[in-house]
C-alpha positions in Angstrom: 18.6 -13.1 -11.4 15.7 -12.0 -13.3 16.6 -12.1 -17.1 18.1 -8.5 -18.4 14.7 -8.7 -20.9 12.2 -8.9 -18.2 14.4 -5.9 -16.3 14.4 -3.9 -19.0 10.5 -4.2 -19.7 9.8 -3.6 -16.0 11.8 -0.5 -15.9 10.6 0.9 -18.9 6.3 0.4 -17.9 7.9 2.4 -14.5 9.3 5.4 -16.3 7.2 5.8 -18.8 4.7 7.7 -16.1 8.4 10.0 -14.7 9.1 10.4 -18.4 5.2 11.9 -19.1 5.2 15.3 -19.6 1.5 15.5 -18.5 2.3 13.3 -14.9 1.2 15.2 -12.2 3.4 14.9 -8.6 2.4 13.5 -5.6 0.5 16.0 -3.6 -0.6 18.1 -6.7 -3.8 15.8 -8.2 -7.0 17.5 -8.3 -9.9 15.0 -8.2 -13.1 15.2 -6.9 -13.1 11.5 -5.9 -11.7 10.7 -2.3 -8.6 7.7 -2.0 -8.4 5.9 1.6 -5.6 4.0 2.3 -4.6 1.5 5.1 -0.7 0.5 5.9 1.1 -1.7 8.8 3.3 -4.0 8.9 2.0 -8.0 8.8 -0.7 -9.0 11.1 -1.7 -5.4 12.0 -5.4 -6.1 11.0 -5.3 -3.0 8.3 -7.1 -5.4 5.6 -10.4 -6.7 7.9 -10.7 -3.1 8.5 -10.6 -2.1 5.0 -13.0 -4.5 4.1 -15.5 -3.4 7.3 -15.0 -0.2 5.8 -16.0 -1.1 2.2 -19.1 -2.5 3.4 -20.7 0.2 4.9 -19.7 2.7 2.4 -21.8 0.7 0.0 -24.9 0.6 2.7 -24.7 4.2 3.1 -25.1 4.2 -0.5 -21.5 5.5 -1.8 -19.8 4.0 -5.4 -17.1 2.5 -3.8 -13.7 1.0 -5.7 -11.1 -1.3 -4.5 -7.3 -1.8 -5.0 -5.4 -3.9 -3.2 -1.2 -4.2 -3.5 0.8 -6.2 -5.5 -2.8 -7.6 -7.9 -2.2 -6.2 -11.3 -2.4 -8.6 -14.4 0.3 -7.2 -16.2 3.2 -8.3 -13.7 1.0 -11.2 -12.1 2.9 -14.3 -14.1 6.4 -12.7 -14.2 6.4 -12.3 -10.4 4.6 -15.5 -9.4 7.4 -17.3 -11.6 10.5 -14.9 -9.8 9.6 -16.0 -6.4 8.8 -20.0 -7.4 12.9 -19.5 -8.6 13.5 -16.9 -6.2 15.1 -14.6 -8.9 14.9 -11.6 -6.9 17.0 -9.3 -5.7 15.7 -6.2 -3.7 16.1 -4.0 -6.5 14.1 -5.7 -8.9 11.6 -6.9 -6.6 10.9 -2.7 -5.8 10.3 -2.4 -9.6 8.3 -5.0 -10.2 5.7 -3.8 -7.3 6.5 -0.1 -8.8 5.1 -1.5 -12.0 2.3 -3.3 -10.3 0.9 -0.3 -9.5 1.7 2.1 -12.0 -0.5 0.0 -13.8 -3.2 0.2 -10.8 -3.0 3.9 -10.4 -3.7 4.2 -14.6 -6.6 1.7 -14.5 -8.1 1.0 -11.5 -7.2 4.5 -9.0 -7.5 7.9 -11.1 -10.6 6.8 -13.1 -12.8 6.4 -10.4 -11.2 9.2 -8.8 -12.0 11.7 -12.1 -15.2 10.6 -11.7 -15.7 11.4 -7.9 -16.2 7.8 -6.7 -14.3 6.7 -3.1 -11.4 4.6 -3.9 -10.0 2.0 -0.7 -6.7 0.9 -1.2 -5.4 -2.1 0.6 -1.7 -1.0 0.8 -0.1 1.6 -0.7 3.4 3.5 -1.6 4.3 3.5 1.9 4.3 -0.4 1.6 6.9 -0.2 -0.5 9.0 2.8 1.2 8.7 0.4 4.0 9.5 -3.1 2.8 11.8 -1.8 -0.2 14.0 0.3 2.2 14.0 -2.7 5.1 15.7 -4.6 2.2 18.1 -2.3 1.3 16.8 0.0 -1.3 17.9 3.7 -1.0 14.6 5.8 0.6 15.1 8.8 -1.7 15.4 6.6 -4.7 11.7 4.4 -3.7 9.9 8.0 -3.4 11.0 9.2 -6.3 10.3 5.5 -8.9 6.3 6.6 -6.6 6.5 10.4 -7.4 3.2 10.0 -10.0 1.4 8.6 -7.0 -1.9 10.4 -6.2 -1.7 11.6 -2.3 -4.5 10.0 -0.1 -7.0 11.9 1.4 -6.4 9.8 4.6 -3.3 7.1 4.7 -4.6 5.0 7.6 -1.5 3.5 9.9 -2.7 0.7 11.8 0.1 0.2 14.3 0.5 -3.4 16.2 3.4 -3.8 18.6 5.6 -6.2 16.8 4.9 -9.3 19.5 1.3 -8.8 18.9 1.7 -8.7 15.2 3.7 -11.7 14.8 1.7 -13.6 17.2 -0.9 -12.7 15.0 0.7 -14.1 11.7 2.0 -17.3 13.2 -2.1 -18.2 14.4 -2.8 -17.5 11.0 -0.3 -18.8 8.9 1.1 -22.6 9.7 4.6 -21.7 7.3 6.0 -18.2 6.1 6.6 -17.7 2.6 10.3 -17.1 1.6 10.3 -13.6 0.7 7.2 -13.1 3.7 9.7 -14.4 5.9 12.8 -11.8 4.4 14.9 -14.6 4.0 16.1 -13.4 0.7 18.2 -11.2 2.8 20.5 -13.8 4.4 19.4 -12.2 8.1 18.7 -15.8 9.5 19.0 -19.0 8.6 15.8 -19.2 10.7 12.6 -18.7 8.7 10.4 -17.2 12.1 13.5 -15.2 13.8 14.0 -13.7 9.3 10.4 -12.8 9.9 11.0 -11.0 13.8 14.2 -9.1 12.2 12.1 -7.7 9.0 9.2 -6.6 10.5 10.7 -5.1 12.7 12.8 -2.7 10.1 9.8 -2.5 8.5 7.8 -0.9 11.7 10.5 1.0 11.9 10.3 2.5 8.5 6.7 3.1 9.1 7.2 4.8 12.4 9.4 7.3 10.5 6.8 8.1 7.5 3.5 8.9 10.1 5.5 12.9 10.2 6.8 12.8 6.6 3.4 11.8 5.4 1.2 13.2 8.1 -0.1 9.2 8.2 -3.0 8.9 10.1 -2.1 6.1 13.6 -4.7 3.7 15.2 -3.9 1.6 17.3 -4.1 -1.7 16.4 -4.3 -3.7 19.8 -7.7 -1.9 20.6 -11.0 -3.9 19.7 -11.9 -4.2 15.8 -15.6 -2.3 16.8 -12.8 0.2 18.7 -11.2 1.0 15.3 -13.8 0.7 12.7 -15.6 3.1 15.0 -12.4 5.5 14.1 -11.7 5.1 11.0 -15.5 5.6 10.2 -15.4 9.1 11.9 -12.4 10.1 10.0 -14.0 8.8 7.1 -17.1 10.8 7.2 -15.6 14.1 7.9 -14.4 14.2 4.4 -17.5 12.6 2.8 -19.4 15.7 4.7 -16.8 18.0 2.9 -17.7 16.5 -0.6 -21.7 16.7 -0.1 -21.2 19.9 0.7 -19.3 21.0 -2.2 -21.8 19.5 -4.3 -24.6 21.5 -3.1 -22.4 24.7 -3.7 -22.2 23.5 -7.1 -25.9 22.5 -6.9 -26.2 26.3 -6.4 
């Protein structure tokens, strides 16, 4: 178990953003700035099309910003030393990505956001209604620890059947990581048939949010020109939106 300390200290950098009188609610930020975000499960190819994506929103000339789950200082030590002991349990592995990007959203998300740059997140709070919930966790309790989130103005679900996906990981990846694998959760004693049984809550999760969140499908098993060619479309219609408030303004 993680010590009742380090508990305590992750809880507290969580609720200090419900606690805020000033938070704003999912769904109710007002910032000129546009937030992309990609989700699926391992494997789906969501991250090379992020990074396609980046690159020619900086060669068209956009201020671009990047965030990418689970990469925030302050929690970087505490979890790398909770999964070398594998100290987790699924509670406090949900806080301590909660934390993760709590601090994100403060420092790396709503600034450029106020200032009307694009932000690209690789990952975002659907991860962890996913993953969080495949292990356990209560869904209306995950949304709620995320209710300061700011909403995306696309949430990009890159669906992969699960054969493909995991086909995918195991060209990739000689050995799955304990936690990767879900074998925290005492499915399987087997680390690749762990990894079949939580991917597959975790699509499942996913396939239940694209209504609840109005997240935005491709389909994963088409050609990467196929869905960069999507993505950019959807992409543009809402950069077209912001040059054209700007020359209302302008006015």
């Amino acid at each position: 178990m993680i010590s009742r300390a380090v508990g305590l200290r992750i809880h507290a950098a969580v609720t200090r953003f419900w606690q805020n009188p000033s938070m704003i609610s999912y769904g109710y930020h007002r910032y000129p700035g546009r937030l992309f975000v990609v989700e699926g499960t391992d494997g789906s190819g969501k991250s090379t099309q992020l990074a396609l994506l980046y690159q020619w929103l900086k060669a068209e000339g956009y201020s671009v910003f990047f965030s990418e789950w689970n990469s925030s200082p302050l929690v970087k030590d505490t979890n790398r030393r909770a999964k070398r002991r594998r100290l987790f349990t699924p509670t406090t592995f949900s806080l301590l990505h909660a934390t993760d990007f709590a601090d994100r959203t403060e420092r790396d998300i709503v600034p450029p956001l106020k200032a009307g740059a694009i932000v690209l997140a690789d990952r975002y709070i659907y991860t962890a209604f996913a993953r969080d919930v495949a292990r356990g966790c209560d869904r209306a309790w995950v949304r709620e620890v995320y209710k300061f989130a700011v909403k995306p103005t696309v949430g990009f679900f890159f669906r992969a059947p699960l054969d493909v996906a995991i086909n995918r990981i195991a060209l990739a990846r000689p050995r799955l990581k304990h936690y990767e694998a879900g074998m925290d959760m005492g499915w399987s004693d087997d680390e690749e048939d762990s990894f079949k049984i939580f991917q597959g809550k975790i699509l499942y999760e996913y396939d239940h949010m694209v209504n609840e969140f109005g997240l935005t499908v491709i389909d994963a098993t088409k050609s990467i020109r196929t869905q960069q060619r999507q993505m950019r479309e959807i992409v543009s219609r809402y950069l077209k939106e912001k040059l054209k408030e700007k020359v209302v303004l302008a006015k």
